[in-house]
C-alpha positions as a Markdown table, in Angstrom:
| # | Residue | x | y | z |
|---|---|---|---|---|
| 1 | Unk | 14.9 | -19.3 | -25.9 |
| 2 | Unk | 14.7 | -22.9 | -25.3 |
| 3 | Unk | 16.9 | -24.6 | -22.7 |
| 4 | Unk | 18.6 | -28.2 | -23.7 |
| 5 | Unk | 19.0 | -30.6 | -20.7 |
| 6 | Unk | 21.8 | -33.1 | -21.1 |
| 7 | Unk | 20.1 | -35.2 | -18.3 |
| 8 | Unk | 17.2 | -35.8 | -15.9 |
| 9 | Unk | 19.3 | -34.5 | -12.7 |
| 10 | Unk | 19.2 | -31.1 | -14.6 |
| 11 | Unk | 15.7 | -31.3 | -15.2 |
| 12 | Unk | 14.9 | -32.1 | -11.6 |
| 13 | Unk | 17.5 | -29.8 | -10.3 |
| 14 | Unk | 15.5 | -26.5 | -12.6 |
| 15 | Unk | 12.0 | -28.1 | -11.4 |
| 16 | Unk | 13.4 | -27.5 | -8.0 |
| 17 | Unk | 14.4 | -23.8 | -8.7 |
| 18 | Unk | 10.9 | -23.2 | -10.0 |
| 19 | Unk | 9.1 | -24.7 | -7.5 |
| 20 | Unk | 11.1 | -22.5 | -4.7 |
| 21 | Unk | 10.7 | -19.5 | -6.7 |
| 22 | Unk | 6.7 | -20.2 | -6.6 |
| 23 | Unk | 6.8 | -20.7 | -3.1 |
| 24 | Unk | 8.6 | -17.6 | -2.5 |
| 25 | Unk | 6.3 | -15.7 | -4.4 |
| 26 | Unk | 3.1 | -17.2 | -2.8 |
| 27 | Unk | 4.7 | -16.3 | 0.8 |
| 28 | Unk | 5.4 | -12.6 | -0.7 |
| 29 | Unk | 1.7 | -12.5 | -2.0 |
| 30 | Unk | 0.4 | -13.2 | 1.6 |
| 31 | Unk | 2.5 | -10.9 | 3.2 |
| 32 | Unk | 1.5 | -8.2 | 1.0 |
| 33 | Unk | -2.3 | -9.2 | 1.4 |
| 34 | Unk | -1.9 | -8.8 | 5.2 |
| 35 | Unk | 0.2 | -5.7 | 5.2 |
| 36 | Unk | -2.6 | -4.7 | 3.1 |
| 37 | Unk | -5.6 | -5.8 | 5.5 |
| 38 | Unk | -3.8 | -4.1 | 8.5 |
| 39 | Unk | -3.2 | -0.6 | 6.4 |
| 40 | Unk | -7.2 | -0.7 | 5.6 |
| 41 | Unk | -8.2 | -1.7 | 9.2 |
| 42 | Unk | -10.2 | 1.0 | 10.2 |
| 43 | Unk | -8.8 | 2.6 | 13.0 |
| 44 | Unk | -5.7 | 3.2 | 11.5 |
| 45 | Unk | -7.4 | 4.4 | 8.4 |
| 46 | Unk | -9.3 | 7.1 | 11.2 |
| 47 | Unk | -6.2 | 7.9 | 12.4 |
| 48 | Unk | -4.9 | 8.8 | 8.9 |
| 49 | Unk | -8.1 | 10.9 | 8.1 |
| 50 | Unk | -7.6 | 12.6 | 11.5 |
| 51 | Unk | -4.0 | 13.6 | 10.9 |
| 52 | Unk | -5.3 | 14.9 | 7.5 |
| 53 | Unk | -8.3 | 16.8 | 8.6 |
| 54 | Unk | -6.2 | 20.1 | 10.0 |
| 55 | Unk | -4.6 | 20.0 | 6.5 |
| 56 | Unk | -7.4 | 21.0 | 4.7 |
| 57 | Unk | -10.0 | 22.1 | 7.1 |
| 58 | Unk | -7.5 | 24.6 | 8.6 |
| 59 | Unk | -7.2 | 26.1 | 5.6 |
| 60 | Unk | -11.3 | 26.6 | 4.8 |
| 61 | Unk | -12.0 | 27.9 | 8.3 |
| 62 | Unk | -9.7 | 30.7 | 8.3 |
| 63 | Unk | -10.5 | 31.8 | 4.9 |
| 64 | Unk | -14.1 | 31.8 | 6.0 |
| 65 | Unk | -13.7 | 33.6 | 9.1 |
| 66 | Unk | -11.7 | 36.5 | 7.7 |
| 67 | Unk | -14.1 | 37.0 | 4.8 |
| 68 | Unk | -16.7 | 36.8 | 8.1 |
| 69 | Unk | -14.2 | 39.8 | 9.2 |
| 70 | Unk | -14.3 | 41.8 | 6.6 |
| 71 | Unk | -17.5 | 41.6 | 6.1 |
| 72 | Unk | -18.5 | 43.1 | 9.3 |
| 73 | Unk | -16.0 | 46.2 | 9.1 |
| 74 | Unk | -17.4 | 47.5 | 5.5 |
């Protein structure tokens, strides 16, 4: 769809619009890219790992230790 402009003031007044929607989008690019850097920085990524480890480890240690168990009482 094309868009007819009746005059320059129109013109200027979209190239405005345009060039404030790019600058929006730049500034919402960087803020992503540093919310981004600060999720990856590595002591919050340990922290994550951390807070996931009883998760799955938990699990695996008990299941091994009862089979240990049984083991022992055949």
């Amino acid at each position: 769809m094309k868009t007819v402009y009746s005059s320059f003031t129109e013109i200027d007044k979209r190239l405005r619009i345009l060039n404030l929607q790019r600058e929006i989008d730049r500034e919402a690019l960087n803020l992503q890219l540093k919310q981004a850097k600060t999720s990856l920085y590595p002591p919050k990524t340990v922290k994550a790992m951390l807070e996931l480890l009883p998760v799955f480890l938990l699990p695996y240690i008990k299941k091994r230790w009862f089979s240990k168990k049984k083991k022992l009482h055949e």
